[in-house]
KOLPADO-134554 format. One line per 3 residues: number of its first residue (from 1); their letters; for each residue x, y, z of N, C-alpha, C, O. Coordinates in Angstrom, 2 decimals. Layout:
NUM> A> X/Y/Z/X/Y/Z/X/Y/Z/X/Y/Z  ...;
//
This chain:
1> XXX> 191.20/130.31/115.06/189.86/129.85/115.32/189.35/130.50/116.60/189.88/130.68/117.70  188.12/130.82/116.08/187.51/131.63/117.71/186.36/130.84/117.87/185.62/130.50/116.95  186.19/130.50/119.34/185.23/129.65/119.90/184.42/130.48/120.96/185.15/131.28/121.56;
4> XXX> 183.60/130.49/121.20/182.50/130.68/122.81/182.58/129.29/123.53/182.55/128.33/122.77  182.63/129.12/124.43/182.46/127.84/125.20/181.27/128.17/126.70/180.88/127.33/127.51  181.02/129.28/126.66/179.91/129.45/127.32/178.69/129.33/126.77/178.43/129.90/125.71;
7> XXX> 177.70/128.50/127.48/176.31/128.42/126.58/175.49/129.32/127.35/174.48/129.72/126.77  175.72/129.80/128.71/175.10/130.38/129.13/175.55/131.42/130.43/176.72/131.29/130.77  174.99/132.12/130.95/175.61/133.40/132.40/174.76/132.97/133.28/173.74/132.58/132.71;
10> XXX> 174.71/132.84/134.60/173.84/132.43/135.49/173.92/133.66/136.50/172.94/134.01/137.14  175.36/134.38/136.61/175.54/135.48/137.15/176.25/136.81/136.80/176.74/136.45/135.73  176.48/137.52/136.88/177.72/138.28/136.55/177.56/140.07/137.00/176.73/140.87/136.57;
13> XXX> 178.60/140.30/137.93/178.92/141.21/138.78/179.84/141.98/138.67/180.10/141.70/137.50  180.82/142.99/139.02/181.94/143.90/138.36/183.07/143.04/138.92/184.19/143.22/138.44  182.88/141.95/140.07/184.23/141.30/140.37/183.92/139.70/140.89/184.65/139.08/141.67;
16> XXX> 182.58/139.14/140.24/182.38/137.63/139.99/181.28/137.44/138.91/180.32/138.17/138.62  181.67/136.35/138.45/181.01/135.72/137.08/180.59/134.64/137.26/181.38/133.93/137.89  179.42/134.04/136.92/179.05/132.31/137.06/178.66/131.87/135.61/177.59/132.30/135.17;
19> XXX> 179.27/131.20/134.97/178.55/130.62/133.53/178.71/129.01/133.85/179.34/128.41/134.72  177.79/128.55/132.69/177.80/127.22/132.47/178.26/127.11/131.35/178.16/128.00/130.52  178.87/125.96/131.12/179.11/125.00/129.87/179.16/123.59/129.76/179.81/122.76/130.38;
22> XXX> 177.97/123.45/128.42/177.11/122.43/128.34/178.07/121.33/127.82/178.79/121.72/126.90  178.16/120.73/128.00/179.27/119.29/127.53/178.23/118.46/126.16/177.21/118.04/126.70  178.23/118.24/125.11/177.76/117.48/124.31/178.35/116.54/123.58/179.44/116.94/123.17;
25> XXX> 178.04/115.25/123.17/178.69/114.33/123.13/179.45/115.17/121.04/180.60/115.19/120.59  178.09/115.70/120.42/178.39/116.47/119.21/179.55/116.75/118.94/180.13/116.46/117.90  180.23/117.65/120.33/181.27/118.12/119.83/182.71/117.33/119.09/182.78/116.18/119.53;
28> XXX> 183.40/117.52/118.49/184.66/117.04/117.66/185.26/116.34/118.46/185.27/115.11/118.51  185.99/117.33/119.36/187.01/116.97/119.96/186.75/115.58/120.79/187.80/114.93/120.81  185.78/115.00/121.41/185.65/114.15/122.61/185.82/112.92/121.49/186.07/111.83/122.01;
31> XXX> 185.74/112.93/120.34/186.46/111.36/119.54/187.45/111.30/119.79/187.95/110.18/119.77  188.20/112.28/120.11/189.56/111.33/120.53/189.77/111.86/122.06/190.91/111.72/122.53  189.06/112.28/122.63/189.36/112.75/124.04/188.84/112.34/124.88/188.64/113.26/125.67;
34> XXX> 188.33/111.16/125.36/189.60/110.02/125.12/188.35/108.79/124.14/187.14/108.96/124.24  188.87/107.76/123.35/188.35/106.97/122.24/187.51/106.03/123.18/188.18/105.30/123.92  186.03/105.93/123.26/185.32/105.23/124.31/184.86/105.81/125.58/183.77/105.39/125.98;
37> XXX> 185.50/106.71/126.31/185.08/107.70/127.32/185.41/108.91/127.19/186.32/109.16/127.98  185.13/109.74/126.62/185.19/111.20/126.04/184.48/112.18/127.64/183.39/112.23/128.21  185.87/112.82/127.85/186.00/113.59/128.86/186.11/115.47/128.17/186.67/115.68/127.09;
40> XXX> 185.59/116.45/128.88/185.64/117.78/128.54/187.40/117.71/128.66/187.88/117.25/129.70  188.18/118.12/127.72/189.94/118.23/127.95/189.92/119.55/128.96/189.24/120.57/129.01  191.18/118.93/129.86/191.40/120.34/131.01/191.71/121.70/130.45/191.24/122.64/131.10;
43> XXX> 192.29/121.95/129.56/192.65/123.09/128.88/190.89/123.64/128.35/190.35/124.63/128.83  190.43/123.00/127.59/189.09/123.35/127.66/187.56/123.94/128.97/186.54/124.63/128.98  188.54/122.89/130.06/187.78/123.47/131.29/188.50/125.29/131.86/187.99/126.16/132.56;
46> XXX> 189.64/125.20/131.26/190.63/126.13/131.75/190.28/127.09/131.11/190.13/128.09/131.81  190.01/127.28/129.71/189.62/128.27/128.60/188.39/128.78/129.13/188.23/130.00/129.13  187.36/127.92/129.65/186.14/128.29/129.88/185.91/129.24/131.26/184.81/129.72/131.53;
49> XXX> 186.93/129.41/131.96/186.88/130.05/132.84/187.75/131.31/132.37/187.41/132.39/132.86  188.77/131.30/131.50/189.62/132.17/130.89/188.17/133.22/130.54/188.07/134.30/131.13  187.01/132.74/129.46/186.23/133.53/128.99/185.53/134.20/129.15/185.00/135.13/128.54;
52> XXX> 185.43/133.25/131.02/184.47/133.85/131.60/185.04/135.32/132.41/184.47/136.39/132.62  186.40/134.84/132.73/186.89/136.26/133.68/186.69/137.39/132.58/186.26/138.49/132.91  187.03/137.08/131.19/187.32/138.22/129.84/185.59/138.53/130.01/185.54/139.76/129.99;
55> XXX> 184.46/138.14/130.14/183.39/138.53/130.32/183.33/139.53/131.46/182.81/140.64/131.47  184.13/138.72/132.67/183.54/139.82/133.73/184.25/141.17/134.01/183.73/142.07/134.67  185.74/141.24/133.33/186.19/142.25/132.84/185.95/143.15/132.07/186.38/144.30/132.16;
58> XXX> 185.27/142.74/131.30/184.83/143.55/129.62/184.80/145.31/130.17/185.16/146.28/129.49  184.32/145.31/131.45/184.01/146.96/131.63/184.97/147.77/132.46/184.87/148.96/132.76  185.88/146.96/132.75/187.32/147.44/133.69/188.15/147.38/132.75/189.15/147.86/133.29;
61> XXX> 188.49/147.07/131.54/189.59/147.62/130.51/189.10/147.10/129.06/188.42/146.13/128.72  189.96/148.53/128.07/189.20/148.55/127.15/189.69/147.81/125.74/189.04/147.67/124.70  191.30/147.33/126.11/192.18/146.25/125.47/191.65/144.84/125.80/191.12/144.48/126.86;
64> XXX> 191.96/143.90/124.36/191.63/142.25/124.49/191.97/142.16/125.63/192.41/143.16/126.19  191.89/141.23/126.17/192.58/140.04/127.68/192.39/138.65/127.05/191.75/138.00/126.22  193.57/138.62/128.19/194.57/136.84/127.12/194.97/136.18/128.56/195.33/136.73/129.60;
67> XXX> 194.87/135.36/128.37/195.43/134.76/129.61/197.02/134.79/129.67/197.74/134.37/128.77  197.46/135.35/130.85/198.84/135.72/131.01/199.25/134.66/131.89/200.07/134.00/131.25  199.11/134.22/132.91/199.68/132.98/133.76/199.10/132.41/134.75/198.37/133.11/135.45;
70> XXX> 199.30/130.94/135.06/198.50/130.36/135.68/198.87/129.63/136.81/199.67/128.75/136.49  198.56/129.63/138.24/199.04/129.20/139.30/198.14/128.39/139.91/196.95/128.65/139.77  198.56/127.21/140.74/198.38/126.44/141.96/196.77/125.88/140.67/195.62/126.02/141.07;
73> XXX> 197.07/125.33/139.28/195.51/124.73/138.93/195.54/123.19/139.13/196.44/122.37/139.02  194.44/123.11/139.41/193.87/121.61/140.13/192.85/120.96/139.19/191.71/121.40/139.09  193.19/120.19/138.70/191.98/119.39/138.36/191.25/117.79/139.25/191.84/116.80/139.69;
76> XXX> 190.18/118.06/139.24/189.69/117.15/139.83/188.89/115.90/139.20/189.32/114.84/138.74  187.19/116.55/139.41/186.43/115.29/138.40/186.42/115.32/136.85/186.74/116.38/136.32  186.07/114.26/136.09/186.00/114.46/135.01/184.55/115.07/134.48/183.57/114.88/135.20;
79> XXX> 184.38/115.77/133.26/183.18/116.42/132.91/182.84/115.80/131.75/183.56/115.99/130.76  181.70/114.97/131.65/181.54/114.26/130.65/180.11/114.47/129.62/179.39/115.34/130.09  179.72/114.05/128.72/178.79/114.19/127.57/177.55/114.42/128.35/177.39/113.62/129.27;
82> XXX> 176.32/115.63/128.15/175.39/115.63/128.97/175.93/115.68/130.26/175.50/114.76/130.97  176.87/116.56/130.91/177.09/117.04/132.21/177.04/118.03/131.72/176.79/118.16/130.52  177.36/119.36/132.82/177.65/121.00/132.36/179.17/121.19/133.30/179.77/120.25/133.82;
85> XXX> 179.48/122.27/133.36/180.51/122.53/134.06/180.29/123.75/134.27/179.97/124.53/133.37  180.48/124.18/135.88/179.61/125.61/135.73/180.61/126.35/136.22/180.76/125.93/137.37  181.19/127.00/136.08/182.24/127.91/136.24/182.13/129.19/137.05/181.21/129.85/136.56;
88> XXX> 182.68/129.84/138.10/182.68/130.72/139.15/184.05/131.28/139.42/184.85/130.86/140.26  184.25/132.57/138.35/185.25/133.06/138.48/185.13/134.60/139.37/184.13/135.29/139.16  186.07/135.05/140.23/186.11/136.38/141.08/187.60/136.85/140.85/188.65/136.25/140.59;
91> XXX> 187.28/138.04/141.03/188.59/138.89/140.43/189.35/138.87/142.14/188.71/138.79/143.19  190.65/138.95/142.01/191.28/138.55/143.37/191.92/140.28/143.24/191.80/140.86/144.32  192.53/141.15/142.14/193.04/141.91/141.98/193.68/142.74/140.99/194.41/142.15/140.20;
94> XXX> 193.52/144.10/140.86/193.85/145.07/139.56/195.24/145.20/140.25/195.57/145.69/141.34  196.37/144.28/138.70/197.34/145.02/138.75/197.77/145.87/138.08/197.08/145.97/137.07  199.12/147.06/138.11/199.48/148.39/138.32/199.55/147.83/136.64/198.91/148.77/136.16;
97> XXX> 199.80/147.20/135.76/200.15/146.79/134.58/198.95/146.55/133.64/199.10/146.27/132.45  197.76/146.68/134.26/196.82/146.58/133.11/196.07/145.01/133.23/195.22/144.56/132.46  196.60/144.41/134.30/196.59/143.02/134.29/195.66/143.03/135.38/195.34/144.03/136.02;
100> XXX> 195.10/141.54/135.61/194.00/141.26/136.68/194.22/139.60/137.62/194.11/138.56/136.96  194.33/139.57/138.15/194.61/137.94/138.89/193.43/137.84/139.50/192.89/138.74/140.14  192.85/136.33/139.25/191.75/135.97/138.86/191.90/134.97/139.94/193.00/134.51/140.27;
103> XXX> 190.84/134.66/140.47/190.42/133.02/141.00/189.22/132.46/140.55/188.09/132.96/140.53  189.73/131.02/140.09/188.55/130.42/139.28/188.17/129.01/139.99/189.00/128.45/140.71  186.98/128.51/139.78/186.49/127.03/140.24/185.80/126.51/139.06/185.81/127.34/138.15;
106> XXX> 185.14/125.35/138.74/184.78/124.85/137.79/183.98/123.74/138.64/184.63/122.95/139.31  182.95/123.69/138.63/182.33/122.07/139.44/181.76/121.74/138.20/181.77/122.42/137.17  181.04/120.16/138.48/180.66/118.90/137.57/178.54/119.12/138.19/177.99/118.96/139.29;
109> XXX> 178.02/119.52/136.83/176.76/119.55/137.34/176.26/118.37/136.50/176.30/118.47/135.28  175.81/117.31/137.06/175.13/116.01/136.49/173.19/116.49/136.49/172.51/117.27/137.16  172.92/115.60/135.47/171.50/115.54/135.02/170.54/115.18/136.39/169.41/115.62/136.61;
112> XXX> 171.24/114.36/137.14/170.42/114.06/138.05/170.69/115.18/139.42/169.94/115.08/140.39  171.48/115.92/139.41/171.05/116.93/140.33/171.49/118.51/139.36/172.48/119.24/139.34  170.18/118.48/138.64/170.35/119.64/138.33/170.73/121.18/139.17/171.65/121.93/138.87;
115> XXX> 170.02/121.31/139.95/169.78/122.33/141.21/171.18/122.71/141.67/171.65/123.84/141.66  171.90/121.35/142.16/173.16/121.33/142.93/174.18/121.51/142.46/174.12/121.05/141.32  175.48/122.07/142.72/177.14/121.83/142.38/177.93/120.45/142.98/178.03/120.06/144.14;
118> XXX> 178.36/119.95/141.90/178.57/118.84/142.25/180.16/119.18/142.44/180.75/120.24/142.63  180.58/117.86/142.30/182.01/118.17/142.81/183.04/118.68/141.67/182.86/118.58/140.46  183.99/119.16/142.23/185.24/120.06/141.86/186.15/119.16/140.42/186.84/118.15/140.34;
121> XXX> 185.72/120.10/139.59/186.68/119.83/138.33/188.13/120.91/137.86/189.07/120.44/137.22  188.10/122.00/138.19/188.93/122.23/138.46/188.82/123.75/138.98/187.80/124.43/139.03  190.50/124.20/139.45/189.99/125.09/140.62/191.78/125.63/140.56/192.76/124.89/140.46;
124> XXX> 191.74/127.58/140.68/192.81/127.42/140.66/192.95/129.36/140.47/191.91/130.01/140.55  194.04/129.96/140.26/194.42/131.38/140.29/195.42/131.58/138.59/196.41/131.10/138.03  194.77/132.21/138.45/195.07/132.74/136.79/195.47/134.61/136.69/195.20/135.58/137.41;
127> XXX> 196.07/134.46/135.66/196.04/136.31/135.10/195.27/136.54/134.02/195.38/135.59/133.25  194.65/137.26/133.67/194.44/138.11/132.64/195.07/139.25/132.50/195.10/140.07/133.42  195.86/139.51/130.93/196.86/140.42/130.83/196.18/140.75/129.63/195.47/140.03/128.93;
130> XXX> 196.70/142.64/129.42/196.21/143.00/127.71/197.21/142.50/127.01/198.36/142.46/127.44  196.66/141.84/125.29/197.14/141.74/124.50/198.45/142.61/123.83/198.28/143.74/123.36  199.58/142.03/123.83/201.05/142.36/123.97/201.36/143.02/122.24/201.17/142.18/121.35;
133> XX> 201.71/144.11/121.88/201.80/144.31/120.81/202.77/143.57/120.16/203.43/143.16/121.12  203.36/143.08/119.03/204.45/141.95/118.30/205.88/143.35/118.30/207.00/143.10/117.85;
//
């Protein structure tokens, strides 16, 4: 299954990216995530920044990128139905392997302060590696 989880780019540069993603109550998954308070799942906040670095890469290599490994990730607030989550990923470094180490943040943008970044949902240092032949 292939998904987009970006609804939108707010920035994007050869070594930082800003997207949003819109939280809707629509989606599937939040019936059971969790039954009565349906939260964005962390792996989902995690993916969304995964997509976004594979966006801001797209022109520094010409193989897929997959997420290769993930260090020091933090989660914080929860991101809920009608919030966004706006994502701000920067490339930390090209390694000798084809690979890229990434730093990512994720804040909680609520309806009532559209304008602003609200607080920290999650936040943390990732790889992007090319797709490994079988």
């Amino acid at each position: 299954m292939k998904f987009n989880l970006l609804d939108s780019v707010i920035e994007r540069t050869a070594d930082r990216v800003v997207a949003v993603k819109q939280v809707s109550l629509a989606e599937e998954y939040l019936a059971d995530h969790f039954p009565g308070y349906p939260v964005l799942p962390g792996v989902l906040m995690l993916e969304t920044m995964v997509q976004a670095a594979r966006l801001m890469l797209a022109d520094r290599s010409p193989e897929r990128l997959v997420l290769g490994q993930v260090k020091a990730l933090k989660y914080g607030s929860m991101v809920r139905p009608g919030e966004a989550l706006v994502v701000e990923v920067s490339l930390g470094k090209e390694l000798g392997d084809g690979s890229f180490l990434c730093r990512g943040t994720g804040t909680v943008r609520r309806p009532a302060d559209e304008a602003a970044t609200g607080e920290t949902a999650v936040s943390g240092r990732f790889t992007m590696r090319p797709v490994r032949d079988r």
